[in-house]
PAZABA-649888 format. One record per residue (C-alpha): residue number from 1; residue in one letter; x, y, z. Coordinates in steps of 0.001 Angstrom, whole numbers, plus 524288, in hexadecimal, padded with zeros to 5 digits. Layout:
BEGIN
ATOM   num   residu       x       y       z
ATOM   NUM        a       X       Y       Z
...
END
This chain:
BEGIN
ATOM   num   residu       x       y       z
ATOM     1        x   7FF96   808FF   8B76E
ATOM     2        x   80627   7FCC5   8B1BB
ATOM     3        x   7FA25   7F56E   8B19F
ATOM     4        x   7F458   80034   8A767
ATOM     5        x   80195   7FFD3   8A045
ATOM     6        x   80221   7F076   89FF0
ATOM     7        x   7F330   7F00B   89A88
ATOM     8        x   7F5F9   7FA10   89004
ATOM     9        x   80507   7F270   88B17
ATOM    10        x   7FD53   7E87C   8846B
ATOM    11        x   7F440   7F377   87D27
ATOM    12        x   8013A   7F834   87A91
ATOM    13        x   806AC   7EC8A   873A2
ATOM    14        x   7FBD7   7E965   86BA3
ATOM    15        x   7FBF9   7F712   864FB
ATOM    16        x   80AFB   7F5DB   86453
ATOM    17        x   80A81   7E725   85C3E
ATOM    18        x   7FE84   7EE45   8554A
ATOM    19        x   805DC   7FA01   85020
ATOM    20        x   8108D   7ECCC   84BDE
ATOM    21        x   8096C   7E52C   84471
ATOM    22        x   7FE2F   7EBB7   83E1B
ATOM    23        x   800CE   7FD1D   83E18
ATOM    24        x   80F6A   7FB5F   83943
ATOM    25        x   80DD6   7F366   82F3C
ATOM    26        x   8013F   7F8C7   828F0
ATOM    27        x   809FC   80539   829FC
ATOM    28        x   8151D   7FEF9   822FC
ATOM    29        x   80BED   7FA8F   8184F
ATOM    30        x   80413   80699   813E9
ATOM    31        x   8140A   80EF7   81557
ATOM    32        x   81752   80435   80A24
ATOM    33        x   80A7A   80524   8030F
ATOM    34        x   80A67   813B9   80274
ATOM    35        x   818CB   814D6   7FEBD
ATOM    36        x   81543   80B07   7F47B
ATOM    37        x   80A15   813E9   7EC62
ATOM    38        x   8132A   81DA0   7EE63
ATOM    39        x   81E3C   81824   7E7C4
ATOM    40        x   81585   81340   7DCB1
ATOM    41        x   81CC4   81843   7CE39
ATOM    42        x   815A0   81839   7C0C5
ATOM    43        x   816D9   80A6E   7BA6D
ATOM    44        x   81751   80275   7C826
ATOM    45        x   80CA0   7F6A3   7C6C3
ATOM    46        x   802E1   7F5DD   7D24B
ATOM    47        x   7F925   7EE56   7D909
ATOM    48        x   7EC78   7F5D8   7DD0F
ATOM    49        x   7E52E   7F34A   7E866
ATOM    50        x   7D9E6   7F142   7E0BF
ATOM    51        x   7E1EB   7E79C   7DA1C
ATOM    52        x   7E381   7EE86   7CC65
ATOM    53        x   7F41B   7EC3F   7C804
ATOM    54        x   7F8F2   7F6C5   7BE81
ATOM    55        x   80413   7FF2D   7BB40
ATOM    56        x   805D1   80DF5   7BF38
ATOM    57        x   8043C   814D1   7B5E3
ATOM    58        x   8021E   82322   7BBD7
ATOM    59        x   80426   8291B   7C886
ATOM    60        x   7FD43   832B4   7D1F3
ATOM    61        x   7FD05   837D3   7DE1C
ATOM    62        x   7F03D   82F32   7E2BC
ATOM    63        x   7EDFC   82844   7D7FC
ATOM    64        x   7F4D8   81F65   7CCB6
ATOM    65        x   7F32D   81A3C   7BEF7
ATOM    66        x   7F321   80AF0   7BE6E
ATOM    67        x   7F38B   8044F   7B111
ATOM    68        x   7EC72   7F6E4   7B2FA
ATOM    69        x   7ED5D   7F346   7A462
ATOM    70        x   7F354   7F67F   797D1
ATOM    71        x   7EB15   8060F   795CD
ATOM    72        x   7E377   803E2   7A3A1
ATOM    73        x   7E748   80EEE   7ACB3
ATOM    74        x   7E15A   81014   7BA09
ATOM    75        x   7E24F   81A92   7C445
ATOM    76        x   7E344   814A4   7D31B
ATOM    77        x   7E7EA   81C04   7E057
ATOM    78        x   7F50E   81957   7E404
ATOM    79        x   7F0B5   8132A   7F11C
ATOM    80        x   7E912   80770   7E9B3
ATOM    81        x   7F650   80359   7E572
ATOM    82        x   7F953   7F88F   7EE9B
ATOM    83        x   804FE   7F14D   7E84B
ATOM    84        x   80FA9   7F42A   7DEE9
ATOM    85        x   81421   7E903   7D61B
ATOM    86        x   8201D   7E3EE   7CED1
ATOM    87        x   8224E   7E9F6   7C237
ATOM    88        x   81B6B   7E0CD   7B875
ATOM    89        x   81324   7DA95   7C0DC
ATOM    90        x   805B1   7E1E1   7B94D
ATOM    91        x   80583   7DB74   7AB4A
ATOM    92        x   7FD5A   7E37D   7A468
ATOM    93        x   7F379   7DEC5   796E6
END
């Protein structure tokens, strides 16, 4: 009986510094990404994952209106937003 429980402690650990240092903090990161589209207000300047920066310039449900240029107005889903920047940081021609 001990032998079984001894050979199965190390399977054991291995989940337990698994679950440590790669489930929890993937976990943390999409809780701050998703709380981050969802706190996304009209005129906040954002990066795209496609790479696109722009300003918000409408909001939906699933989607958004992104204005890349001076009359350019885009329509992206709210999950391709990947970053929010600092006011200012989009200078627009």
């Amino acid at each position: 009986m001990l032998s079984s429980l001894g050979s199965m402690l190390p399977l054991v650990l291995m989940f337990v510094v698994l679950y440590f240092v790669m489930i929890r903090p993937q976990m943390k990161r999409q809780k701050e990404a998703r709380s981050m589209i969802e706190a996304l207000a009209k005129g906040d300047e954002v990066a795209t994952a496609g790479g696109v920066l722009g300003k918000i310039t409408s909001l939906g449900d699933q989607y958004l209106g992104l204005e890349i240029a001076n009359g350019v107005e885009i329509k992206i889903q709210r999950s391709a937003v990947v970053q929010v920047l600092p006011k200012g940081a989009v200078k627009q021609q």
